[in-house]
C-alpha positions as CSV (number, residue, x, y, z in Angstrom):
1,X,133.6,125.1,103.8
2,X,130.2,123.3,104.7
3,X,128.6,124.7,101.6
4,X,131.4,123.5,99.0
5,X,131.4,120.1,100.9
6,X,127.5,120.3,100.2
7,X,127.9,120.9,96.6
8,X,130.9,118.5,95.7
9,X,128.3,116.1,97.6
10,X,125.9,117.0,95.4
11,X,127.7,116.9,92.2
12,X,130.2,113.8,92.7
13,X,130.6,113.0,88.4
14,X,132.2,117.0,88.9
15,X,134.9,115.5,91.4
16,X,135.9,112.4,89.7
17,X,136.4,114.6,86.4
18,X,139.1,116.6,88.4
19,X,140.6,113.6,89.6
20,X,140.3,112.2,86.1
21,X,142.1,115.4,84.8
22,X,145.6,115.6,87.5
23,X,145.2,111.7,86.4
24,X,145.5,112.0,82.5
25,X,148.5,114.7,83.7
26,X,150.2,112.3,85.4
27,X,149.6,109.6,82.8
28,X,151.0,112.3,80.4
29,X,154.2,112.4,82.5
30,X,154.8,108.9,82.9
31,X,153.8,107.3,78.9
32,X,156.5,110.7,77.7
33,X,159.1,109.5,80.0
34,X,158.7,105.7,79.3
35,X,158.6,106.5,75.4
36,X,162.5,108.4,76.0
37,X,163.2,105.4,78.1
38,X,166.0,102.9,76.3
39,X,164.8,99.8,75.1
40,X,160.9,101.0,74.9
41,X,159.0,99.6,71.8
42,X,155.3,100.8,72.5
43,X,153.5,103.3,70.1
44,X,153.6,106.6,72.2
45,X,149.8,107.3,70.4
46,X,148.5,104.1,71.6
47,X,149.7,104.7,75.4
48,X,148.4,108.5,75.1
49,X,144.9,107.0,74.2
50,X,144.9,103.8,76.4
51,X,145.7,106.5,79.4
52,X,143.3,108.9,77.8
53,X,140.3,105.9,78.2
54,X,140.7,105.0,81.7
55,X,141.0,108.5,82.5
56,X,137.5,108.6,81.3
57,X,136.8,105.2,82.7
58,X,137.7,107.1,86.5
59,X,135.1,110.8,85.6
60,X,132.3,108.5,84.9
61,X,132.8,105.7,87.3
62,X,130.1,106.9,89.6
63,X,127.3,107.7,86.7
64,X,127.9,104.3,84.6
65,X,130.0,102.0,87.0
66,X,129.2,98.8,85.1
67,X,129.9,100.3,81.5
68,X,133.1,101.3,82.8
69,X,134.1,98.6,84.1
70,X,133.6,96.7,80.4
71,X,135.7,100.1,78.9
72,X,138.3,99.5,81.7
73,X,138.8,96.0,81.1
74,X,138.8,97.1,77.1
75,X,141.3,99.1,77.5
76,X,143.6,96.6,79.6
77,X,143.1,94.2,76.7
78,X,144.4,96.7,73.9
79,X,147.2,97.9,76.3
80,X,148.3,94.1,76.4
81,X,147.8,93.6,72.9
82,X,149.4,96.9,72.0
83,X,152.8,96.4,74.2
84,X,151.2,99.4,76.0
85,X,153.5,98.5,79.6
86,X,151.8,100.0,82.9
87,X,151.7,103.5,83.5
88,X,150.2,105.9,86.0
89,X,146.9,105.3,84.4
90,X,146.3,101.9,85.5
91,X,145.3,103.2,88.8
92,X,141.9,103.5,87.6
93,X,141.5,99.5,86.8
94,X,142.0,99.6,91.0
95,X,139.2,102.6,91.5
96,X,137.0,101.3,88.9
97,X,137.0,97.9,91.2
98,X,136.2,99.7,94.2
99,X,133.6,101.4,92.4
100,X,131.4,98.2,91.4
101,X,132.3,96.2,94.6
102,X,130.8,99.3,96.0
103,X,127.9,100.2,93.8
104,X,127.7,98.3,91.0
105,X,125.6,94.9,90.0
106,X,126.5,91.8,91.7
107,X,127.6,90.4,88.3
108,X,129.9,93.4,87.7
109,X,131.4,92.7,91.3
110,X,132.7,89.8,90.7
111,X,133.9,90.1,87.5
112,X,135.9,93.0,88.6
113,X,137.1,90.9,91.5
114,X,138.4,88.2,88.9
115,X,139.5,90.6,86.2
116,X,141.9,92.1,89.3
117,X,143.3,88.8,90.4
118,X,144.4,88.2,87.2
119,X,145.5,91.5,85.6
120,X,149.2,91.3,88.0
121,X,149.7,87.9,86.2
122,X,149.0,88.6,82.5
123,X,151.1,92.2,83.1
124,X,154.0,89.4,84.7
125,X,153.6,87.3,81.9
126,X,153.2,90.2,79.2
127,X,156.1,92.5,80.8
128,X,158.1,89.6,83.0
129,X,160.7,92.4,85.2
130,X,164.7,91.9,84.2
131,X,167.2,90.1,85.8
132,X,164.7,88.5,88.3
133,X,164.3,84.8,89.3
134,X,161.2,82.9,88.8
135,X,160.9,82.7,92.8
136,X,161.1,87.0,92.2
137,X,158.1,86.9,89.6
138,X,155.9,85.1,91.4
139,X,156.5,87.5,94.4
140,X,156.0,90.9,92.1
141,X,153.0,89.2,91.1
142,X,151.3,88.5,94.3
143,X,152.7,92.2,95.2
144,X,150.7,93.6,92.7
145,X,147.6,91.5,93.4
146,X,147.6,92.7,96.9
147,X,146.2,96.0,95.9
148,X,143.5,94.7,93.6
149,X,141.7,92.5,96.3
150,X,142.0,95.1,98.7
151,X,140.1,97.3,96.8
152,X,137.3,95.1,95.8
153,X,137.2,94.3,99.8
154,X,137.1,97.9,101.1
155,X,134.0,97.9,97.6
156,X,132.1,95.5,99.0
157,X,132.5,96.1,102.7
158,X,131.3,99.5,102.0
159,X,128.2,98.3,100.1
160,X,127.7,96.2,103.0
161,X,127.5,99.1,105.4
162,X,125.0,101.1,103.4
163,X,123.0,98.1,102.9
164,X,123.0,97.7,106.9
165,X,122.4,101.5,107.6
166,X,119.4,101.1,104.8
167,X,117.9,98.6,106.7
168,X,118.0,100.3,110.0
169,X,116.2,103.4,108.7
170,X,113.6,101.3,107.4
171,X,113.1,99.6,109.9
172,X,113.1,102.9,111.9
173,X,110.7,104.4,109.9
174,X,108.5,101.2,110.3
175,X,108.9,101.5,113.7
176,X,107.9,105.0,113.6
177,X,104.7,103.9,111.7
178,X,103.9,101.6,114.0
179,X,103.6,103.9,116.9
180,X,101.9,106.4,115.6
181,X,99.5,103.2,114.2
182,X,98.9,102.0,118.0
183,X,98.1,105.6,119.2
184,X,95.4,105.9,116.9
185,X,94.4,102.4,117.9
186,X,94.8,103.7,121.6
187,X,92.7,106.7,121.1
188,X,90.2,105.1,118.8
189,X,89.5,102.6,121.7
190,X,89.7,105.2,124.6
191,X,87.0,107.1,122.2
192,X,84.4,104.3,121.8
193,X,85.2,103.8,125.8
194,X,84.2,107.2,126.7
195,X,81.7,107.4,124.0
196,X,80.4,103.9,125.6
197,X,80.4,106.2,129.5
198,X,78.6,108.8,128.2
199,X,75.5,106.9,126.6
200,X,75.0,105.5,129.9
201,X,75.1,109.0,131.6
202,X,72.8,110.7,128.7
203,X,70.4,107.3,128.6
204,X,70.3,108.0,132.4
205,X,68.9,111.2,132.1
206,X,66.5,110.6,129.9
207,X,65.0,107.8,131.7
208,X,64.9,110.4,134.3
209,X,62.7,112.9,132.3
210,X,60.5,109.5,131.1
211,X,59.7,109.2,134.8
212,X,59.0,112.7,135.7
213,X,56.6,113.3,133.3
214,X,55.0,110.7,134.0
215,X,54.8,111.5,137.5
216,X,53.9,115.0,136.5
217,X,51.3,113.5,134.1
218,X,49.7,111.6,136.7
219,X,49.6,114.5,140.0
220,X,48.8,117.3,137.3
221,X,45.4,117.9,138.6
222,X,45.5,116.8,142.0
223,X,48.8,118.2,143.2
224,X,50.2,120.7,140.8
225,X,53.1,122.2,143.0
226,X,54.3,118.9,142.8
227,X,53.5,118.6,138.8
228,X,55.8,121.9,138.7
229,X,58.6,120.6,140.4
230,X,58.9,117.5,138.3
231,X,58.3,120.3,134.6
232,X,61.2,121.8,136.5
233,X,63.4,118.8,136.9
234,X,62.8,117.7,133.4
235,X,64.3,121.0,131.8
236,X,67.0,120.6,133.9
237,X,67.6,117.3,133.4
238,X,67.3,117.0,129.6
239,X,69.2,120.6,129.1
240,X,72.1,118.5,131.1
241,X,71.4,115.6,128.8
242,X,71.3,117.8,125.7
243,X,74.8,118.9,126.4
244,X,76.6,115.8,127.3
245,X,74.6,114.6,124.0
246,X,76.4,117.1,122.1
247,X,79.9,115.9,124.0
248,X,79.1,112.6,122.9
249,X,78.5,113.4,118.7
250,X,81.9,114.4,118.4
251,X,83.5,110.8,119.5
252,X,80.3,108.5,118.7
253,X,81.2,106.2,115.7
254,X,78.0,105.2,113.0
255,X,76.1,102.0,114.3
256,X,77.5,102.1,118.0
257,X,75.7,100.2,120.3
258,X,75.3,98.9,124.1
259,X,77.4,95.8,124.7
260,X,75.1,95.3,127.6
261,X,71.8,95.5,128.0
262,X,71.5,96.9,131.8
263,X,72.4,100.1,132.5
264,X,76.3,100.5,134.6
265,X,75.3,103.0,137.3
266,X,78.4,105.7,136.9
267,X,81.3,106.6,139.4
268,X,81.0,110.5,140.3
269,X,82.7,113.0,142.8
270,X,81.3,111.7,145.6
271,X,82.5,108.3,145.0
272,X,86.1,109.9,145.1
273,X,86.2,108.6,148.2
274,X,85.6,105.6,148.6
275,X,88.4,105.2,145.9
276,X,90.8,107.1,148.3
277,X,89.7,104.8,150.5
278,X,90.1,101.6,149.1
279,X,93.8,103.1,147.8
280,X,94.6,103.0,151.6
281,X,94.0,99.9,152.1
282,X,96.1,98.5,149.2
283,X,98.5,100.7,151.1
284,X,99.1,103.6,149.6
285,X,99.0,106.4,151.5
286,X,96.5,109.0,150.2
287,X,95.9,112.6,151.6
288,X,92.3,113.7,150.4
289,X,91.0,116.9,150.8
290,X,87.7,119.1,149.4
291,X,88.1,122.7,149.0
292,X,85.0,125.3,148.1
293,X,81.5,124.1,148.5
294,X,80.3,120.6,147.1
295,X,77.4,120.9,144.7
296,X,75.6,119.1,141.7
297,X,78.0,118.7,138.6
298,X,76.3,117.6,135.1
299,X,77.0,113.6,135.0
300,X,80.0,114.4,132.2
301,X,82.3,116.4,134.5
302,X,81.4,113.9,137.5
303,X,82.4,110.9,135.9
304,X,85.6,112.1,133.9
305,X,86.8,113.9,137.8
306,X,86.6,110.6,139.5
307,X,88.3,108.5,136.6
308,X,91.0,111.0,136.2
309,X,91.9,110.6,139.8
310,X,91.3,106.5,139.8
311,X,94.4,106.8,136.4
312,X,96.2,109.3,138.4
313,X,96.2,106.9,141.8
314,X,96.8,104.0,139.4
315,X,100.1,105.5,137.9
316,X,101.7,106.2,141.0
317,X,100.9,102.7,142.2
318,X,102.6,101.0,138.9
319,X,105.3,104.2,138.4
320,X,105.9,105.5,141.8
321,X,108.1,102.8,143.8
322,X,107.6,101.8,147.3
323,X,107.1,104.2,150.0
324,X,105.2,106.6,148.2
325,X,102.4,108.7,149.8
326,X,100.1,110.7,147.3
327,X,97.9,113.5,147.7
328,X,94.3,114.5,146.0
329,X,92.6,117.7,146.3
330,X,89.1,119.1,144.7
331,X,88.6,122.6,144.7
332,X,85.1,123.9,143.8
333,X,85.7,127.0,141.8
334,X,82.3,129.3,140.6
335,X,83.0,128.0,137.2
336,X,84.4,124.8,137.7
337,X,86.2,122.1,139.3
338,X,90.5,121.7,139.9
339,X,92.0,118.7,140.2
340,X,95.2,117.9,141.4
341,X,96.7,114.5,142.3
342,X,100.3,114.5,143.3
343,X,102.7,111.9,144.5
344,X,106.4,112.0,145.9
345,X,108.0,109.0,144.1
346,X,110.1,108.1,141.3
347,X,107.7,109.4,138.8
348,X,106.9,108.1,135.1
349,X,109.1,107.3,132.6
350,X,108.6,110.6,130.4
351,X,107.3,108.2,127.5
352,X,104.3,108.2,129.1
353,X,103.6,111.3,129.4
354,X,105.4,113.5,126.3
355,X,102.6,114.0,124.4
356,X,100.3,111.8,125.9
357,X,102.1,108.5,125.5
358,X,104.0,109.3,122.0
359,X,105.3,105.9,121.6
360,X,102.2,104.6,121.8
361,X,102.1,102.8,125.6
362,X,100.7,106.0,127.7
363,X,96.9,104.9,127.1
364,X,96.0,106.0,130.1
365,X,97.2,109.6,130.2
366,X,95.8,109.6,126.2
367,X,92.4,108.6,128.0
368,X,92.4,111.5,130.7
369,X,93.2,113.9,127.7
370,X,90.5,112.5,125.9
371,X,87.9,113.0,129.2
372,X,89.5,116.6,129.3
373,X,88.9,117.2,126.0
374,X,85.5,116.0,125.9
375,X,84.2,118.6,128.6
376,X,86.3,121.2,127.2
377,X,88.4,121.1,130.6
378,X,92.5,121.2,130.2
379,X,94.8,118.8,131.4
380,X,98.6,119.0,132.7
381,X,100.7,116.1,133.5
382,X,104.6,116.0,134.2
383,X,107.2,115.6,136.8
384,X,107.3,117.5,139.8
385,X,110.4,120.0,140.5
386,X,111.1,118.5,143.8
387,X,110.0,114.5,142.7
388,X,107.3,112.7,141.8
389,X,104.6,113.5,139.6
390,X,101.8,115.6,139.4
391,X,98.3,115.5,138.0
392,X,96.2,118.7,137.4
393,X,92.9,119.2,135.8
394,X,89.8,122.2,135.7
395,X,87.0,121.0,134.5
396,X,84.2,123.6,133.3
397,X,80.9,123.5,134.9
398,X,78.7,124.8,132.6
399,X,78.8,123.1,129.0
400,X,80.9,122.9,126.1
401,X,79.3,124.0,123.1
């Protein structure tokens, strides 16, 4: 049944030519029993062929509504002229009116609309009804008029629908464009952000190596173990500062530069903290804990650990509601670092975190994807089963090539 409602969709000139036919049958019918009728004087031909045009006039309405509206009103004319009185036929001068209301040009509108309000008054005048009193007429008339306007109405209020449901998938589809145009602009701007953070980190660790060698430079003959500890800090240092350099080409735009001069010493793991700590204080209750040994991380993982957990402490601040206690724990693994901040409130709306803010207002999770991303870590973020939300991170320590 769906597929033949698909296809008559598809083919609709196919459906008004069916109508068109049981319509000329009809027409047939009625002009054959109006010839036999006493006291008839029209042409039997000329009704067969007036019925026979706005049968036509009702298959194509759809393909050529405002040509057929000109043939339909044709045809009225040469049925006036002709004595041709109304048959079953005429039912097309009321579709034909729905069908330019509906569809048609604005011109053909309301010429169908005037051609209907007066087609019950020259058929009154052309074919007045027997043994009726004027008061009678005029009521047949308006009668007949009735239908006319209420098909050019039910036209044009259907136009106006399509028009309205037209402009609300546009503007939809704008919408649409418009979110995916601010996440770009999101991500762009978390991007020169972290690319920002991480040519402070690698700058760092250069001037490191600048002040080694010098050091080294300058003891090399009088105190080489100590010559040998800086050689060693150096290729530590720069093969750190080599891989967070090759982090940073993927994100760094052409021609980005410093907005400051000085450099912004950067938060790490140890700094963790002191953000749990100043969290309390702004009362929200925060359980930290460390699991696994602490040890050196390269700058990268450092810096994106402690500002996932700043966002995540941030969310549940803005999202979680009063009363709300959070947790954070670090676990040390032998090739990297977990993460995981929960909370037991309300939780996000789930906007902000399908897809990393999909409708363009979840910067924040988009920026913790991004940090992820960066170090080649993975990121999960979503509503706990019993409440709340949860936060969950491993960060690789050794680099991502």
């Amino acid at each position: 049944m769906q597929r033949l409602y698909d296809f008559l969709r598809r083919h609709p000139t196919w459906v008004d030519a069916s109508w068109a036919v049981v319509l000329l049958g009809m027409s047939c019918v009625s002009v054959v029993h109006l010839a036999r009728a006493p006291g008839h004087h029209g042409s039997l031909a000329a009704a067969l062929a007036v019925s026979a045009v706005l049968c036509v006039v009702v298959a194509l309405r759809r393909r050529l509504p405002e040509p057929m509206l000109m043939l339909a009103a044709a045809a009225g004319l040469a049925q006036t002229v002709l004595d041709v009185e109304p048959t079953v036929a005429d039912f097309a001068l009321l579709v034909i009116s729905f069908t330019v209301a509906a569809t048609g040009a604005r011109w053909a509108s309301r010429f169908a609309l005037t051609a209907g309000l007066a087609a019950a008054t020259l058929a009154q005048l052309r074919w007045p009804a027997e043994h009726a009193s004027l008061l009678g007429r005029v009521g047949i008339t308006v009668f007949q008029t009735v239908p006319f306007a209420l098909a050019w109405v039910l036209g044009d209020s259907m136009r106006t629908r399509r028009a309205y449901f037209a402009q609300l998938e546009e503007r939809a589809a704008r919408l649409e464009k418009e979110r995916e145009a601010q996440a770009k602009v999101a991500v762009a701007a978390e991007r020169a952000r972290i690319a920002r953070e991480l040519h402070d980190v690698v700058a760092h660790n250069v001037s490191v190596m600048v002040v080694q060698a010098d050091g080294a430079a300058y003891v090399l003959d009088s105190a080489p173990d100590q010559a040998r500890n800086a050689l060693e800090t150096i290729s530590s240092t720069g093969r750190q500062a080599l891989a967070e350099m090759r982090r940073l080409l993927g994100v760094l735009r052409t021609g980005e530069h410093r907005e400051s001069g000085e450099y912004v010493p950067q938060p790490d793991v140890e700094q963790i903290d002191d953000l749990v700590q100043q969290c309390r204080s702004a009362g929200l209750p925060v359980d930290f804990k460390v699991e696994g040994t602490p040890r050196p991380l390269p700058s990268g993982v450092e810096l994106t650990a402690y500002r996932i957990v700043q966002e995540a402490l941030t969310n549940t601040r803005k999202h979680g509601g009063p009363n709300t206690g959070a947790s954070v724990r670090l676990v040390y693994f032998d090739d990297g670092l977990g993460l995981l901040v929960e909370d037991d409130g309300k939780g996000a709306p789930h906007e902000l975190y399908e897809d990393g803010g999909a409708d363009g207002r979840g910067h924040g999770l988009i920026g913790m994807r991004e940090r992820v991303g960066m170090v080649g870590g993975t990121l999960d973020a979503g509503p706990r089963p019993g409440g709340g939300f949860r936060i969950s991170a491993l960060l690789p320590l050794k680099p991502a090539h």
